[in-house]
N, C-alpha and C positions, 0 to 999 in steps of 0.2 A: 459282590453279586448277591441279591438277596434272595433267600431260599423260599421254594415255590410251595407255601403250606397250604396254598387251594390246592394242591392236585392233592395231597393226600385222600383217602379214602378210610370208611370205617369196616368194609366188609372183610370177615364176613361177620363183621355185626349188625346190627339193623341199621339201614339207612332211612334216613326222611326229613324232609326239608328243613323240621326244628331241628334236627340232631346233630351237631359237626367233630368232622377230625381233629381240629386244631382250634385253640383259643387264645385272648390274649393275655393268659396267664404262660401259656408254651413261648410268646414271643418273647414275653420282661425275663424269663428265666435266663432263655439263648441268647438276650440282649447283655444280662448283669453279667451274666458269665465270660462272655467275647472270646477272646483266645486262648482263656485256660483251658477250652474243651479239647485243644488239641497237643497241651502236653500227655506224657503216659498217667495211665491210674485215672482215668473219665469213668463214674458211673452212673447210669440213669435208671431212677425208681420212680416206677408208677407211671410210666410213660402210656398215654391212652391208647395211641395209635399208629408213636412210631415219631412224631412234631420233635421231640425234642433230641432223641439219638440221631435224625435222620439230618437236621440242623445241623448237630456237632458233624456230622460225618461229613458232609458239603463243605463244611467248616475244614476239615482237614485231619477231622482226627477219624483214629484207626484202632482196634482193639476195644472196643466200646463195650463194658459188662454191661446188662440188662437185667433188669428184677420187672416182671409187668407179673401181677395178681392174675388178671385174666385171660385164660386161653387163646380168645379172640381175639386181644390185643395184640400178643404174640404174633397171629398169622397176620393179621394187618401192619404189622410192621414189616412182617417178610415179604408182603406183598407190596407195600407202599416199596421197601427198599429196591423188591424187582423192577417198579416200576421207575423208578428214578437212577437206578445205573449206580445204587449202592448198594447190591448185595456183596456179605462180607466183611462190611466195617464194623461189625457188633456180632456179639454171643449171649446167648441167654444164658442165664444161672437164675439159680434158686437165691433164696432169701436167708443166709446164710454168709459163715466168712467167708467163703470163696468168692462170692459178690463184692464184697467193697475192705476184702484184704488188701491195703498198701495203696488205697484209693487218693489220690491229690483233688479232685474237686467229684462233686457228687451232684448232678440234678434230680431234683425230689419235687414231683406232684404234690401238693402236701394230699394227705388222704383225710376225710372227714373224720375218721375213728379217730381221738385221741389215743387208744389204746395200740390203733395199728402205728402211730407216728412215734408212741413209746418205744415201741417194739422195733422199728427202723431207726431210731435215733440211739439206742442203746447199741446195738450192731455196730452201725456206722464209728461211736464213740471207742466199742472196743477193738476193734479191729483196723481202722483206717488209719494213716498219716499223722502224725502229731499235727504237721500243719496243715492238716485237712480242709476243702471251704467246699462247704455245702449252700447254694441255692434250693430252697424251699420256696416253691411258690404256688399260688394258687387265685381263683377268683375271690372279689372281698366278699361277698353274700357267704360263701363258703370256710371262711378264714373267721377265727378268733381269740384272742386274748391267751386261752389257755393253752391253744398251742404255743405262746413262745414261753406259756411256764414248762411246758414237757419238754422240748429244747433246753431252755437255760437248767433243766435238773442236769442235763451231762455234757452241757458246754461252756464253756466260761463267755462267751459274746454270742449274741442275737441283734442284729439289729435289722429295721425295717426300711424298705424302699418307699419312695413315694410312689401313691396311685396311678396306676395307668391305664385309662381303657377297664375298668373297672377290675383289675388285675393290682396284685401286689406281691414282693418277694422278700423273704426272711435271708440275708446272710449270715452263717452258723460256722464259729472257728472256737480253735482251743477245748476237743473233748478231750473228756475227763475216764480215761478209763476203769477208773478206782469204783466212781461212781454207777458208771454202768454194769458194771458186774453186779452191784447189789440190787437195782433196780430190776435184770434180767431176769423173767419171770413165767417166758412164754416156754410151751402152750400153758395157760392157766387152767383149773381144774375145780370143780364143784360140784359139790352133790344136790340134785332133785328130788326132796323129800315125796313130793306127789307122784313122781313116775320112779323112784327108784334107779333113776339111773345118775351117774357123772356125766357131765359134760364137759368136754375141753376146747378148747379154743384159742387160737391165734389171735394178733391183735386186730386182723383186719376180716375175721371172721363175722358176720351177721350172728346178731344178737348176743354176742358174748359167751359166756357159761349160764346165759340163763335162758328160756326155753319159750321162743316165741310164743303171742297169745295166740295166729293161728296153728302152728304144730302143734299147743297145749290140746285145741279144740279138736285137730284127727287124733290125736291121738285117744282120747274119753270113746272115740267109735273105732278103733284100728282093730281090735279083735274079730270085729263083724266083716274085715275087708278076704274076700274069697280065701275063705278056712281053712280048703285044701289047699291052696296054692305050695308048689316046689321051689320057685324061684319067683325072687321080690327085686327091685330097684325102687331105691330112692332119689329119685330125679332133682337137681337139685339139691343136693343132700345139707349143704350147711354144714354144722358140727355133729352131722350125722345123727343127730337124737332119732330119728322115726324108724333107721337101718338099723340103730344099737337096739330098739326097743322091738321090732319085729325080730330079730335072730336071739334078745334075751328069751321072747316069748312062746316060739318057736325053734324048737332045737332042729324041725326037720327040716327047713326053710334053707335054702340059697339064698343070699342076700347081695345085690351090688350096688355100693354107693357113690352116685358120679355126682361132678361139679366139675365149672368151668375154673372156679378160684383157685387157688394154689393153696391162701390159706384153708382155706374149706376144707380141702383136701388133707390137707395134714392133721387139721382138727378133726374130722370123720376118723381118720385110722387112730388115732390118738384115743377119741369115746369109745370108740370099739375094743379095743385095749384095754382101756379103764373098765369095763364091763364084763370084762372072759370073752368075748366073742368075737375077738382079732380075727381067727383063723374062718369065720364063717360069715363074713362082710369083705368082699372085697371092695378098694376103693381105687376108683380110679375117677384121672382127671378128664374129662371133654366136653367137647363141643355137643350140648345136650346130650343124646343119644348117640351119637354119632358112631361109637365103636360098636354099640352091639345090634346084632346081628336080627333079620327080621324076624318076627312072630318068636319069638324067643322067653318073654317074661309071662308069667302067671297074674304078677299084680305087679301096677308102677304105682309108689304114692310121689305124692308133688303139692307141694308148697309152694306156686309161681311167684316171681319176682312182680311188681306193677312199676316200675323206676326202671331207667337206663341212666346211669349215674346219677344225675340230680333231674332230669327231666323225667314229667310223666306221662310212661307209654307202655302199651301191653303188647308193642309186639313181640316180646323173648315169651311170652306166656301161650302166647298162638304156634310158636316154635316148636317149645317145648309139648303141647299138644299133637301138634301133626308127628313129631319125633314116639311121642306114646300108639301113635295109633299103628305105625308102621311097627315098632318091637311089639309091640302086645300079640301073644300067642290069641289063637281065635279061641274067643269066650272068656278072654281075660280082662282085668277089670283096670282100669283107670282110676282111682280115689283121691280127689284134689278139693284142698280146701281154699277158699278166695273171698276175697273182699263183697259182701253182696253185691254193693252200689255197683261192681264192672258188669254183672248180668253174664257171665261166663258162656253158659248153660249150651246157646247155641251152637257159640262154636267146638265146644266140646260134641256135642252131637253130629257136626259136619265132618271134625277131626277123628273121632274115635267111633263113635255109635251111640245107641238109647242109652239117654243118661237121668237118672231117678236123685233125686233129694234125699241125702242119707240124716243129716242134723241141718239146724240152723241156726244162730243166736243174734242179738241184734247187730253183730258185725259180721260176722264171717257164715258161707254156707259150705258146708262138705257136698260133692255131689260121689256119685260113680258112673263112670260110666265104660257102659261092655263093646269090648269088638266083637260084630258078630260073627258066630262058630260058619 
């Protein structure tokens, strides 16, 4: 019987006509794979929305690990499995050994990061099965070459499937665990001589250890962002660079720093760490704003996303907007820096309040903008 990947859904991520649950990179995976998915030791990494765990589950397997980066992911899988009469066949876990300890086959999204594919194929090599077999797979526009050199560093076989449906899958056997130990490297750590601070990072963190050129740009005007403020959030936080450098700058400052990522998340408490200023940034992971509480913050800064994984779309940045306006304390300030060409401006002022042009340069504008008191 074949498995029903239109009903899946992406909510509660953004939905819209370009955007889908399932693609035919989830098919060729569930296809190469067939019935290993339901001996014990199945685990699926990077699963978007649920296509590939919820396949093997149909399939007949049971005890399913799950590693998904994104929050949202997570609840569209628990809601896709509600709706399909498979809640219960899978467990989430972190990104760690207890994910893919004693694993016999592994379904892997490949991730665009080279670095985040290091960092999962290093794990998987020390930790899994001698005779482990991982399906890697992904769209070709997406896929290249160097992935199967970061593979073959801690496998002894890679080899590739033919094209399908503009889709293709890497089978991955014989890690090396000798290898992987010396490669094991995460979170990585770096110093930023222009802002003084370290940055650390996971492999599937955005931008690495090195410091986006919009965060670079709020950051040259972050001191001027509401000088009294008690409590800060950095929405979106990344590797947490704008949290570490408001609580370095600011000893009196509350700091909290959210993200949907998982890696993000670990790389934020990580920067904060590497900075003295652990105990005065908390980081937490969610669904934009969602855990805190209304009129709550003095100042949110935000670096919005303009991409929903490889498509381009602003609605998580409209999101993320109305999520500011609802926590921001009355009179509190919104500070977000964006792409000029998206023209932000309005909807920040439908979402939060009057919003004034704080810098500009030829790519990026910082605006602010006040909820009114």
């Amino acid at each position: 019987m074949e498995f029903e990947y239109e009903r899946l859904r992406r909510w509660p991520e953004v939905e819209a006509p370009n955007l889908f649950a399932s693609d035919a990179a989830d098919r060729l995976i569930a296809d190469l794979a067939g019935d290993a998915v339901t001996e014990p030791g199945l685990v699926v990494i990077g699963d978007g929305y649920g296509a590939l765990t919820l396949a093997a589950a149909a399939r007949g397997a049971r005890g399913i690990r799950v590693h998904q980066d994104a929050l949202t992911g997570e609840r569209a899988l628990d809601a896709n499995a509600e709706t399909l009469g498979l809640a219960g066949t899978f467990e989430h876990r972190p990104l760690d050994d207890s994910l893919v300890r004693g694993a016999r086959t592994v379904l892997l999204r490949l991730p665009r990061s080279l670095d985040a594919l290091a960092e999962i194929a290093t794990l998987i090599a020390e930790h899994a099965r001698a005779d482990v077999t991982v399906y890697a797979g992904g769209m070709l526009k997406h896929m290249t070459t160097a992935m199967n050199a970061v593979l073959a560093e801690v496998f002894g076989e890679v080899s590739a499937s033919l094209a399908r449906q503009k889709a293709r899958v890497l089978t991955v056997r014989e890690p090396h665990p000798a290898a992987a130990t010396v490669l094991d490297r995460w979170p990585e750590r770096a110093f930023d001589s222009e802002t003084g601070l370290w940055v650390c990072a996971h492999g599937a963190a955005f931008a690495g250890t090195s410091v986006d050129i919009g965060t670079r740009f709020l950051l040259t005007v972050l001191d001027e962002a509401v000088p009294d403020a008690r409590t800060a959030i950095d929405l979106g936080c990344g590797t947490g660079v704008l949290a570490s450098a408001l609580a370095v700058s600011r000893p009196e400052l509350r700091v909290v720093a959210t993200d949907q990522s998982a890696a993000a998340v670990a790389s934020a408490a990580a920067t904060a760490s590497a900075n003295g200023v652990a105990g005065r940034v908390a980081v937490v992971r969610d669904d934009g704003l969602a855990s805190q509480p209304d009129a709550s913050a003095d100042l949110i800064v935000l670096n919005p996303p303009f991409h929903i994984g490889s498509a381009v779309h602003t609605g998580i940045a409209h999101r993320l907007f109305a999520d500011a306006g609802r926590v921001l304390a009355p009179g509190g300030e919104l500070w977000a820096v964006w792409n000029s060409h998206l023209g932000y401006r309005p909807a920040l002022e439908r979402a939060v309040g009057p919003t004034r042009q704080i810098a500009r340069n030829p790519k990026f504008t910082v605006t602010a903008s006040r909820r009114p008191a």
